[in-house]
C-alpha positions in Angstrom: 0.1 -21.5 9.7 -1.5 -20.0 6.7 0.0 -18.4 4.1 -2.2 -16.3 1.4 -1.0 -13.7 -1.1 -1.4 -10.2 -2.5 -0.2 -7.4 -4.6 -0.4 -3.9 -3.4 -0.5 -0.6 -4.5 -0.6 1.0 -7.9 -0.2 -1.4 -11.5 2.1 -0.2 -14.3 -0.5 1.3 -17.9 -0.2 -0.8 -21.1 1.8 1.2 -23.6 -1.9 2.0 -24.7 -3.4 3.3 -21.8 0.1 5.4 -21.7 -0.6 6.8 -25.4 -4.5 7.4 -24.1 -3.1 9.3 -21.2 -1.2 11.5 -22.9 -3.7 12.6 -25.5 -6.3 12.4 -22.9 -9.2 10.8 -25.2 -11.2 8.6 -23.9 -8.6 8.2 -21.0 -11.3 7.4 -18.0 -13.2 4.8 -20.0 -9.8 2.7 -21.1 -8.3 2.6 -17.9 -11.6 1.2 -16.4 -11.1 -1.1 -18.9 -7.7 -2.2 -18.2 -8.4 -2.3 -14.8 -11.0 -5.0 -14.9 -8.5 -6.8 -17.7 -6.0 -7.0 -14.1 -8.5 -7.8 -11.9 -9.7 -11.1 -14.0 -5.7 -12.0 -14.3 -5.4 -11.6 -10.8 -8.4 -14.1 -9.6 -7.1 -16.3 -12.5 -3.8 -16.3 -10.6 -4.8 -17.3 -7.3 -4.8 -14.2 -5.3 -5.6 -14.1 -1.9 -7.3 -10.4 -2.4 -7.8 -8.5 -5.7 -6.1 -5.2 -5.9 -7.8 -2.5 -7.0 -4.8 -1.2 -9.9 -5.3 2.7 -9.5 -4.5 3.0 -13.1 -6.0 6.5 -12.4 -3.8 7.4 -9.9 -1.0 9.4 -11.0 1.0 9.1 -7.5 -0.3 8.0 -3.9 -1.7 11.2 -2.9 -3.1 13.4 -5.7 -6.6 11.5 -5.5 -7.0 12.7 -1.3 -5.5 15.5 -2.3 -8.0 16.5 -5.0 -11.4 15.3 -3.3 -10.9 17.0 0.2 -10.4 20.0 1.9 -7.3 22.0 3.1 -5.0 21.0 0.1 -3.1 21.8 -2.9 -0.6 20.9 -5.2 3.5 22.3 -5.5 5.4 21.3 -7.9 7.0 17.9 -9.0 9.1 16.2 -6.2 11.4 12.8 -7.0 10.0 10.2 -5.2 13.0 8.5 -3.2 15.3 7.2 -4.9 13.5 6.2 -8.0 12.8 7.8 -11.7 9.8 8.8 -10.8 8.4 12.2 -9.0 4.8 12.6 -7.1 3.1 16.4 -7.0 3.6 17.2 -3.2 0.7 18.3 -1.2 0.6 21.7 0.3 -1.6 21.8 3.9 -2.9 25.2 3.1 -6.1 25.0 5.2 -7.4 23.0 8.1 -8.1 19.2 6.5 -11.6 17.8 6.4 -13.4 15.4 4.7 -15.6 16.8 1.9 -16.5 13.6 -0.4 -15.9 10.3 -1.4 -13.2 9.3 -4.0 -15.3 6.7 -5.8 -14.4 8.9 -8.9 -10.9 7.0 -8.6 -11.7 3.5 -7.5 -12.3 0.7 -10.1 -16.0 -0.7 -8.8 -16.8 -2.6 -11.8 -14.3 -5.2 -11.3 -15.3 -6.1 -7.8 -11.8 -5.6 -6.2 -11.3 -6.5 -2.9 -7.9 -4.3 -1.9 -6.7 -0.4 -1.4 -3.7 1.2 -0.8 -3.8 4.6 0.5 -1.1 6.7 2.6 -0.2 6.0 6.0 -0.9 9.3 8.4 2.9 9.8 9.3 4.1 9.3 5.5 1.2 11.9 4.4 2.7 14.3 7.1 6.1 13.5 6.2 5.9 13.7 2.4 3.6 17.0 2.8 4.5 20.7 3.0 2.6 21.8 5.9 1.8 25.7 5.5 -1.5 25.7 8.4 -1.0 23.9 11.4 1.3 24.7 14.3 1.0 21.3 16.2 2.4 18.3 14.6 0.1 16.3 16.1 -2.7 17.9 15.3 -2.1 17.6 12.1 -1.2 13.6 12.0 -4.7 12.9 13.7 -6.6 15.1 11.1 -4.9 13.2 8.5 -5.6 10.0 10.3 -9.5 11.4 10.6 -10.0 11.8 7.2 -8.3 8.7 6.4 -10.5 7.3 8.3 -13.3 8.5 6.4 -12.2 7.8 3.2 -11.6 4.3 4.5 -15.5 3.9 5.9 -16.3 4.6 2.2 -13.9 1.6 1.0 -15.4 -0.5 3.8 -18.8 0.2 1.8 -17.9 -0.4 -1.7 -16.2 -3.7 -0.4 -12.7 -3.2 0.2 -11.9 -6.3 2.6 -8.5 -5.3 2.9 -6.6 -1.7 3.2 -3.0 -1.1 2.6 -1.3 1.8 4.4 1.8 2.8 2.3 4.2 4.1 5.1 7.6 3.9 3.8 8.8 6.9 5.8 8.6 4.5 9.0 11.8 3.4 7.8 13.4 6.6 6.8 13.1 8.5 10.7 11.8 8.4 14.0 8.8 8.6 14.4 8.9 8.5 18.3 8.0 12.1 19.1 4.9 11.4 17.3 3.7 7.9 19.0 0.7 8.5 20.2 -0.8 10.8 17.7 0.2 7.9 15.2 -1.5 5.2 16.9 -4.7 7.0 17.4 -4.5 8.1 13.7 -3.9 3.8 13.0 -6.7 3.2 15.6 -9.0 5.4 14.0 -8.9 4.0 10.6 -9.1 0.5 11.9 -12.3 1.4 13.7 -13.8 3.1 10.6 -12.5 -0.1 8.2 -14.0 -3.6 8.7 -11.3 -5.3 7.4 -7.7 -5.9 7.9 -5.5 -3.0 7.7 -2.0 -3.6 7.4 0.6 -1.0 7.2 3.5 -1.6 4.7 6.9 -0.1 5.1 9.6 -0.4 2.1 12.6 1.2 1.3 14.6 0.8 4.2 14.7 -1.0 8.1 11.7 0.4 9.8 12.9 -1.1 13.2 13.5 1.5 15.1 9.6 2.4 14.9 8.9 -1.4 15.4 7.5 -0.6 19.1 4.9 1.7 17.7 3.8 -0.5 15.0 3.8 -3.9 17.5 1.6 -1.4 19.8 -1.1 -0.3 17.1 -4.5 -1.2 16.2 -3.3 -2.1 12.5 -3.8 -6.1 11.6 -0.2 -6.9 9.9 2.9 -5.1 8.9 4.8 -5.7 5.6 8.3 -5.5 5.0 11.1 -5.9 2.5 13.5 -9.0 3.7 16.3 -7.3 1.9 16.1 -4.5 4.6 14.9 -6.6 7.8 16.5 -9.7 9.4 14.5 -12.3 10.0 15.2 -12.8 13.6 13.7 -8.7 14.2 10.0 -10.2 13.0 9.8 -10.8 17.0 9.5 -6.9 17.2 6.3 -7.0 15.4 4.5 -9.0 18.1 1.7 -11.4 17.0 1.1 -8.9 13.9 0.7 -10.8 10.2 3.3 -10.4 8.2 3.2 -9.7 5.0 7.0 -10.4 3.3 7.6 -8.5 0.3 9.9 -11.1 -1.6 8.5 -9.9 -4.9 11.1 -6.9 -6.3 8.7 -4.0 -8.1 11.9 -2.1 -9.1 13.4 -5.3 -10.7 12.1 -7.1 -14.0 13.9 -10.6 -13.0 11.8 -12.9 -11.8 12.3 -14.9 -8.3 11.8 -18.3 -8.1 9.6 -20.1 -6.0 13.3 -21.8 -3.9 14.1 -18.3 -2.7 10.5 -17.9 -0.7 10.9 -21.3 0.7 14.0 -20.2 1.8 12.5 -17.0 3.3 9.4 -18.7 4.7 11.3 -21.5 6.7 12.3 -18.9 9.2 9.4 -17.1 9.8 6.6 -19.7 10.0 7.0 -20.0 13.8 7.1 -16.1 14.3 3.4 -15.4 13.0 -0.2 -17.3 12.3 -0.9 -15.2 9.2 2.1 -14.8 6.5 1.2 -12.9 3.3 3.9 -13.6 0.2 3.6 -10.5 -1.5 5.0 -7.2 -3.5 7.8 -4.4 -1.9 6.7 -1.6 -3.8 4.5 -0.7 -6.2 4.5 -2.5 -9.3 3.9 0.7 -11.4 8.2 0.7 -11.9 8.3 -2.1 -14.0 6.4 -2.6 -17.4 3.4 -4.3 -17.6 3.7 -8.2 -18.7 6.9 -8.0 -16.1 4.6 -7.4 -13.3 1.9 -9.7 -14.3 4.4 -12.6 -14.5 5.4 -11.6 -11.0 1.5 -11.4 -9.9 0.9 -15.3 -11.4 4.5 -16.2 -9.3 2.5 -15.3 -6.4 -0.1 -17.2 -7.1 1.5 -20.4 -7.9 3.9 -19.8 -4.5 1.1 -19.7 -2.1 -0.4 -22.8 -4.0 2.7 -24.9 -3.4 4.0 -24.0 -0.4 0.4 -24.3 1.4 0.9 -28.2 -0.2 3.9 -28.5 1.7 4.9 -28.8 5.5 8.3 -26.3 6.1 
């Protein structure tokens, strides 16, 4: 049994970068800079892979959504239940790839993780003005994911994160197959390990799908899933997000033991890792919760559970 570890998704700015932001001098050329600042902190902690912070990303769309074809912007939309709001995509046009999104990628620190959209959360999240088939549209999103994703694969992404958080908010069953050719089709165009993450909420009822996809892994909150349902997944790593982005307290190494113990005979590969983004909390919160992770997959790869 192996256990590694991993932080997803998009970092919280330094109060500076925020200030930077806002006045918008010099913004591009400090958040490169703080990025690299998290990726050093991150291999000095022990991480499995190095996420790439998307400091530049204001929300988990607006980079696709500026660099291809098909889309636009409406207005602001809250995202779930939290304080924060993403600019929803409007399909206006048929989607296709039209360039790469290095623009938004933070190279210079040699990162080694993405996180991008999952197809059905792209639909689901979307405002669809163009296509009349449902399914069309989720394999054209999965087809320019895919793209995007052979680009990553070249830069040296080793492994891509699939934010898909809608999995546990409705059934996706009408929509199976178009879904797992979209999964399949990123797989194919991505070397490395894909694994889709679902947070807030109990994706089970779309466990069958997910077990039956090309993707390498599935993460999930433990607050939301019993241990015992990690049989639906199959032989799929898992990837346990014991480490709260939408709480500043900091868990202690006891509680993933505790976590751990009952899931070490359900799958070879067992990432410790984030629920959500870390870009709730601010910034020397999250950091202390990226070194726990660290020091967690240290000590309980010592031990025999």
């Amino acid at each position: 049994m192996n256990v590694g570890g991993y932080v997803f998704g998009i970092f919280p700015r330094s109060e500076h970068l925020i200030d930077t932001s806002r006045s918008g001098d010099g913004f591009p050329e400090e958040a490169g800079k703080e990025s690299e600042l998290l990726m050093q902190m991150q291999k000095k902690f022990g991480i499995s892979y190095i996420d790439d912070p998307q400091l530049v990303w204001d929300d988990l769309f607006r980079p696709v959504v500026l660099t291809q074809k098909g889309f636009s912007v409406n207005g602001l939309t809250r995202y779930f239940e939290t304080n924060t709001f993403y600019k929803q995509p409007v399909i206006e046009k048929k989607i296709e790839y039209t360039g790469k999104v290095e623009h938004y990628l933070s190279l210079r620190g040699n990162p080694t993780l993405i996180a991008l959209p999952d197809p059905f959360t792209f639909f689901c999240m979307s405002k669809n003005a163009w296509y009349n088939d449902d399914s069309v549209l989720i394999k054209d999103l999965g087809k320019l994911l895919a793209r995007i994703s052979n680009d990553l694969k070249n830069y040296g992404y080793k492994l891509l994160v699939l934010k898909g958080p809608m999995y546990a908010k409705c059934n996706a069953s009408r929509l199976e197959e178009s879904i797992k050719d979209s999964l399949h089709e990123i797989k194919d165009s991505f070397s490395g390990k894909v694994v889709l993450h679902i947070y807030f909420g109990n994706p089970n009822i779309n466990a069958s799908i997910l077990a039956g996809s090309s993707i390498d892994g599935v993460g999930i909150d433990p607050k939301f899933v019993n241990q015992n349902d990690m049989q639906l997944y199959g032989s799929k790593d898992i990837s346990l997000g014991v480490v709260d982005g939408l709480n500043t307290r900091l868990e202690k190494i006891d509680e993933l033991r505790g976590l751990l113990k009952g899931l070490r005979r359900k799958a070879d590969n067992i990432y410790i890792t984030n629920n959500v983004d870390l870009e709730f909390l601010p910034q020397n919160f999250s950091m202390n919760k990226v070194k726990l992770i660290g020091e967690a997959v240290r000590v309980l790869n010592d031990e025999v559970i």
